[in-house]
C-alpha positions, -999 to +999 in steps of 0.1 A: +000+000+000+017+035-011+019+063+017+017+096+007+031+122+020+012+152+012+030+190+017+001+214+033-002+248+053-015+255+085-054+266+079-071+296+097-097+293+121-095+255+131-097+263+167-120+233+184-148+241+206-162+228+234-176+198+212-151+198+187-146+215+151-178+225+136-182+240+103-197+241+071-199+214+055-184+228+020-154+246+043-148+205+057-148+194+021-126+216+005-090+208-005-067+200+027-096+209+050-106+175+070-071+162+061-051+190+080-078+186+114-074+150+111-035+147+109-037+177+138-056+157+160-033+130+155-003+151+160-017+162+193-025+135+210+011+119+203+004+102+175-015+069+168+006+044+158+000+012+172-032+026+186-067+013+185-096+042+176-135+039+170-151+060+143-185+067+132-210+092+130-243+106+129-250+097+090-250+134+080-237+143+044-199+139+040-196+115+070-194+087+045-165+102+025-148+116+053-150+079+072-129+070+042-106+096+047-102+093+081-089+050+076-069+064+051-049+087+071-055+065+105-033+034+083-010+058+069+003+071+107+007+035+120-027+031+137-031-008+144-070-009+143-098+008+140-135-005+153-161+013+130-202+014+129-217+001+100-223+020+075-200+046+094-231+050+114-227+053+154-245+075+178-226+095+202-234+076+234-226+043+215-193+056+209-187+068+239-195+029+254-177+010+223-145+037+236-148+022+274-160-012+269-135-022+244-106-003+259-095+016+227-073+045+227-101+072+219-121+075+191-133+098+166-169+110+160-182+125+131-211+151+140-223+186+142-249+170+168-281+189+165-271+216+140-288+209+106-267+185+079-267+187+044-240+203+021-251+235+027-256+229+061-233+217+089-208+192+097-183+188+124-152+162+139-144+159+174-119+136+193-129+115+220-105+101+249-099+068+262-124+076+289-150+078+260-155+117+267-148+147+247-113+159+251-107+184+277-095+220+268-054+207+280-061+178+248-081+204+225-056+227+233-025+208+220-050+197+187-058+237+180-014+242+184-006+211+157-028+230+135-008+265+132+023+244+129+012+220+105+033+215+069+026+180+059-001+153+065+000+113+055-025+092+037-028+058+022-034+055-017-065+031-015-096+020-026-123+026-002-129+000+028-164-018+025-183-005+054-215-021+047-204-056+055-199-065+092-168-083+104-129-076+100-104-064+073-076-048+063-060-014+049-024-025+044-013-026+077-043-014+096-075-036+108-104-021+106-133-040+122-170-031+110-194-036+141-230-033+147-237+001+155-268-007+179-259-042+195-240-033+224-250-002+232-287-020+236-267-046+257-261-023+282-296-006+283-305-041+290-282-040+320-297-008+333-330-007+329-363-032+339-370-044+305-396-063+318-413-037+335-414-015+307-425-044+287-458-046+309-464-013+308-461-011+268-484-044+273-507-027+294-516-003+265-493+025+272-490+048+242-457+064+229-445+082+200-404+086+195-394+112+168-362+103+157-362+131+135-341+114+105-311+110+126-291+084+144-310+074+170-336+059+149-321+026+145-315+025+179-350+032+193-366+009+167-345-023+181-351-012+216-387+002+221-404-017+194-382-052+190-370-057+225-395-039+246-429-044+224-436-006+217-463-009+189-450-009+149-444+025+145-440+038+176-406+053+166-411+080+134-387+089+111-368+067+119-341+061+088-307+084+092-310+110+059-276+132+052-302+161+055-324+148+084-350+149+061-347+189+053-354+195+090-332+211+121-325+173+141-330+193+178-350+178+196-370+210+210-407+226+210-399+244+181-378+221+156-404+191+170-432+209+170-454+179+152-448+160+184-454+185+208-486+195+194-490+157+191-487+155+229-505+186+239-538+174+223-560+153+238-560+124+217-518+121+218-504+095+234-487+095+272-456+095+266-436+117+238-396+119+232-374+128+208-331+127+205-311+147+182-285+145+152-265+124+168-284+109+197-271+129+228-297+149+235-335+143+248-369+159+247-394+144+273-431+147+268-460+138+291-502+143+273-505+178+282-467+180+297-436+195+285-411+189+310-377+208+306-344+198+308-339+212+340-371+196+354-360+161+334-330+157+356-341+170+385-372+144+388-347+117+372-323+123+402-353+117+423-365+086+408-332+071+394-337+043+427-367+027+405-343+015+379-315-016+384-288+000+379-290+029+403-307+012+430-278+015+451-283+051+453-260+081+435-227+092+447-240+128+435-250+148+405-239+181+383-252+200+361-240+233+339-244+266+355-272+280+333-291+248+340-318+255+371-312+244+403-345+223+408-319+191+409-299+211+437-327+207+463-335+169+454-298+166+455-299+182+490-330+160+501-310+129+488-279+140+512-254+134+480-232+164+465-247+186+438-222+204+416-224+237+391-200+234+361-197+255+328-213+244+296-199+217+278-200+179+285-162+176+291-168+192+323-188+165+338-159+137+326-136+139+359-165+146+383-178+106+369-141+089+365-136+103+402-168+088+419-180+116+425-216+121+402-240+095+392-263+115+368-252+148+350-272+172+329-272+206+313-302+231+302-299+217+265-317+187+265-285+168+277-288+143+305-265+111+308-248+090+341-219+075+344-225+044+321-209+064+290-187+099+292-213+117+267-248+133+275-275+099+259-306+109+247-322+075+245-308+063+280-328+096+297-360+081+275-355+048+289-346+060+326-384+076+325-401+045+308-384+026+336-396+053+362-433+054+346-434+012+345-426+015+379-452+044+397-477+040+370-481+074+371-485+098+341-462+122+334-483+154+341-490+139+374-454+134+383-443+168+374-469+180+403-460+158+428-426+170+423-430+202+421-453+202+456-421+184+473-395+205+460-410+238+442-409+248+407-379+263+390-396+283+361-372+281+333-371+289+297-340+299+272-344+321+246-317+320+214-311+349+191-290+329+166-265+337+140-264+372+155-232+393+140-204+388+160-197+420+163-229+429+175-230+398+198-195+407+212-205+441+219-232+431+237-217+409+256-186+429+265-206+458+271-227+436+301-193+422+315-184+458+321-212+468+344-215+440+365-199+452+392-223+485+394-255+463+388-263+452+424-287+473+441-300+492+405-340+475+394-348+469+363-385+460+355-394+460+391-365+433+399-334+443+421-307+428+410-286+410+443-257+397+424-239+399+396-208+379+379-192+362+357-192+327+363-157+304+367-152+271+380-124+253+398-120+214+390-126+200+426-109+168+404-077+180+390-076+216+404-078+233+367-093+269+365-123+278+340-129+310+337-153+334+314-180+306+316-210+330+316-225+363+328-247+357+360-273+381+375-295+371+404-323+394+418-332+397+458-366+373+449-340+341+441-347+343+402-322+345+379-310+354+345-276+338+325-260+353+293-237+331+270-224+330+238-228+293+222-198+281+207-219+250+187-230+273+159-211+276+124-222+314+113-220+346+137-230+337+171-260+327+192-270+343+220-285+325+248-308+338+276-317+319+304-343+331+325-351+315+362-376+319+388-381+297+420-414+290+428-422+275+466-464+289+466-486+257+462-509+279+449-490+291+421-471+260+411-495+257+376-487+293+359-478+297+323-437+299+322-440+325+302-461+345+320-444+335+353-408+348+338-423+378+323-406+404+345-370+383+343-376+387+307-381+421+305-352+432+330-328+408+309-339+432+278-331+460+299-298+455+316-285+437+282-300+457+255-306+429+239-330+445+209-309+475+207-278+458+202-292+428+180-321+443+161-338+413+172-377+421+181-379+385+195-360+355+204-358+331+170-357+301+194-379+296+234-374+263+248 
C-alpha cells in the first residue's frame, strides 16, 4: 500500500470548541480541510501508531467520505485498528460505550450534533478520549497548536474500505473492524434498565410516540422500544438516518419538534412523547399535556433514578451546567449526595464521573446522561423515564406536580437569538461584563438585582481553572438570569438567555412559564440591551 506524503499549510480558524470543530460542510470538504484537522488531532494527541480508535458518525452528508478519509490517514500514521459502525453510522453515546467497553485508545466522531446537515448545512469532527468523553480543553488545546504548525499530512493510496459488511479487514497494515452500531450499546440498556417492566407497561396499552427526526437514534430506538421492549409498529417515526435529516433542524426541542409537541398537547396524543437529536445525545421528554424541561427532566430523574436496576444502590451525586436550574440542587440536598455547578460543555462533567463523585449529569440543552458512557445519551434519559413510569404508573403530568409540591418549581425557559453578528453579539456581551460590578442594588422591571458575575469554575478533580464561563445576574426574589455566547454554531453567534424563577407557593405552582418569567424577561432586555444591540424584536428560538 503506497503512503503519501502530502505537503500542506497550517489553515485559519481551526480552533476546536467545546464539542469539537464545527463547520460548514463545503469549508470541511474543500481541498486539505478535513485532512489537516485529522492529521492535527493525531499530532496532538502523540500520534496513533499502534493505537486502537473507533469511528462513526451521525449519517450526515460527508460523514461517508470523510470515514474514508479518516482510515486512510489512520493506516498511513501506523494506527493498528480501527473499530467502525456500520455503514459509518454510530451514535454519540454508543461511541462513547464502544470507547470504554472495548478499551481503545479514543475514538473519533463524526457530528455537528443537532445543527442541521446537508452540504449546505453543517458538519463537524471531534476527538474523544480513552475515557469515551470529549477531550478536555489541555487535549483540545494541543490539537488547536498542531494545526498553526502544520506542513505536511499522510494518507494511504487506497480503494475505499467496504463498510456495509460487518466483520474484519484490512488497509495495508491497519485492521479495521466493521461492528453493529446498535448491539452493544442495547446490551447495556438491558443491564440498566427493567426491561420487563417496561414491557408490561407497553403491554398494558401505554402509548408512545419517539421522533427520531431522521437522525441516528432511529435505528436504535426501533430495536429497543419496538423489537426488544414491544412498543407498537411505529412507535418510533422517522426513523431512517438522511444526510439532511429529512430537510429539518434534528434538535430535539418545542420548536424544531413541534409535530410532536402539538402531538402530545392534544387530547387524543399518546402519554408519553420523546425525541433525540443528530446524533443521539440529547432528549426531549413529553407527558399528554406536559412539557417537561431539561432542568425539570433531571431534577425528577435524580429523584426517581432508585426505580431502575442500575442505580438502586443510590447516586454518589450529580452536576449540572451553570445555566441549568437548580431544581436538581434541592432533590440533591434532600438525597444527602453532593450537587455540583460546572460550565457548559459535557467535558466538564468527565472527571466529576471517572472520580466517583456524580451518578447523573445534565445541562439546560436537553443533555442528560450518568456515568454508564462519558457523553450526555438521549435514548438512556428516554429509557430511565419509561423505567420510572413502569414502575409508579403514574403519568407524566402527574409526576411533574407531585414533584414540584415536594420541592417547588424552577420556572425556566432559554431564549436563542441565533446567527447574530459577531460584532454585535460581542458588543453586547462585553458591554454587560463591564457593568457588573455597578448592577447590584440598581431594578430593572421591578427586579433588584442582588448579584452579579461572571461565572468560573475550579476542577474539585484536577484543580484546573475555567474562567469566562458566563454572565450571572441574580435578583433579591431568588430568580435569575444567565447570558452566554454558544460556541456550537457555524455562522456569527448565538445568544442565549436563560431566564429562572423559584417558585415554593402551592398555589402558584400551575402558571404559564412564560407568564411567570415575564418580568426576568423584561429586566434581561433592559440591563442587556438585547433588541438595541441585535435588532432582534424576538427570540428566534424559546425552549
Amino acid at each position: 500500500m503506497e503512503i503519501r506524503t502530502v505537503p500542506t499549510a497550517p489553515i485559519a480558524g481551526q480552533k476546536p470548541g467545546t464539542s469539537g470543530l464545527r463547520k460548514k460542510t463545503r469549508v470541511f470538504m474543500e481541498p486539505h480541510y478535513l485532512e489537516n484537522y485529522v492529521q492535527s488531532i493525531f499530532d496532538g494527541i502523540g500520534g496513533v501508531q499502534g493505537k486502537t480508535l473507533v469511528l462513526g458518525g451521525d449519517g450526515r452528508y460527508f460523514n461517508d467520505r470523510a470515514s474514508q478519509v479518516i482510515l486512510r490517514m489512520a493506516a498511513a500514521n501506523g494506527a493498528a485498528k480501527v473499530i467502525v459502525g456500520q455503514n459509518a453510522i454510530l451514535s454519540t453515546p454508543a461511541a462513547s460505550h464502544l470507547i470504554r467497553s472495548r478499551g481503545t485508545d479514543g475514538g473519533l466522531i463524526l457530528s455537528a450534533s443537532h445543527n442541521p446537515g446537508g452540504e449546505d448545512a453543517d458538519f463537524g469532527l471531534k476527538y474523544n478520549t480513552p475515557n469515551g468523553g470529549p477531550a478536555p480543553e489541555g487535549v483540545t488545546d494541543r490539537i488547536f497548536e498542531a494545526t498553526k504548525a502544520l506542513s505536511e499530512y499522510r494518507i494511504a493510496v487506497a480503494q475505499d474500505v467496504d463498510l456495509s459488511t460487518l466483520g474484519t479487514t484490512r488497509l495495508g497494515e491497519l485492521e479495521v473492524e466493521v461492528v453493529d452500531p446498535v448491539a452493544d450499546y442495547a446490551v447495556l440498556m438491558e443491564q440498566l434498565f427493567d426491561f420487563d417492566a417496561i414491557r408490561a407497561l407497553f403491554a398494558s396499552g401505554f402509548t408512545m410516540r419517539f421522533d427520531a427526526m431522521h437522525a441516528v437514534t432511529g435505528p436504535y430506538a426501533r430495536e429497543i422500544l419496538e423489537n426488544r421492549l414491544g412498543a407498537p409498529a411505529g412507535t418510533v417515526v422517522n426513523a431512517t438516518p438522511s444526510p439532511d435529516f429529512g430537510g429539518g433542524h434534528p434538535d430535539p426541542n418545542p420548536t424544531w419538534a413541534k409535530e410532536l409537541f402539538d402531538l402530545l398537547m392534544s387530547d387524543d396524543g399518546p402519554d408519553f412523547g420523546a425525541a433525540s437529536d443528530g446524533d443521539g445525545d440529547r432528549n426531549m421528554v413529553l407527558g399528554r399535556h406536559a412539557y417537561v424541561t431539561p432542568s425539570d427532566s433531571l431534577a425528577l430523574l435524580t429523584a426517581h433514578a432508585h426505580r431502575a436496576p442500575g442505580y438502586r444502590e443510590g447516586l454518589k451525586g450529580v452536576a449540572r451546567s451553570m445555566p441549568t436550574s437548580a431544581a436538581v440542587d434541592r432533590v440533591a440536598a434532600a438525597l444527602g449526595i453532593a450537587c455540583y455547578e460546572t460550565p457548559t460543555g459535557w467535558k466538564f462533567f468527565g472527571n466529576l464521573l471517572d472520580a466517583g463523585r456524580a451518578t447523573l449529569c445534565g445541562e439546560e440543552s436537553f443533555g442528560t446522561g450518568s456515568d454508564h458512557v462519558r457523553e450526555k445519551d438521549g435514548l438512556w434519559a428516554v429509557l430511565l423515564w419509561l423505567n420510572i413510569l413502569a414502575d409508579t404508573r403514574q403519568p407524566v403530568k402527574a409526576l411533574l406536580e407531585d414533584h414540584w409540591r415536594t420541592y417547588g418549581r424552577n420556572y425556566y425557559s432559554r431564549h436563542d437569538y441565533e446567527d447574530v453578528e459577531t460584532e454585535k453579539a460581542n458588543a453586547l456581551y462585553d458591554g454587560l461584563r463591564a457593568k457588573l460590578g455597578s448592577l447590584p442594588g440598581q431594578s430593572f422591571a421591578g427586579l433588584t438585582v442582588a448579584t452579579a458575575d461572571e461565572f468560573a469554575y475550579d476542577d474539585p478533580v484536577d484543580g484546573s481553572r475555567s474562567e469566562r464561563q458566563g454572565l450571572r445576574i441574580g435578583f433579591a426574589d431568588g430568580g435569575r438570569v444567565v447570558f452566554r455566547l454558544s460556541g456550537t454554531g457555524t455562522v456569527g453567534a448565538t445568544l442565549r438567555v436563560y431566564l429562572e424563577a423559584l417558585e415554593t407557593d402551592p398555589s402558584r405552582l400551575d402558571r404559564n412559564a412564560g407568564e411567570a418569567l415575564s418580568d426576568i424577561a423584561r429586566a434581561a432586555d433592559e440591563i442587556a440591551g438585547i433588541k438595541a444591540h441585535t435588532g432582534r424584536q424576538a427570540p428566534d428560538v424559546i425552549t
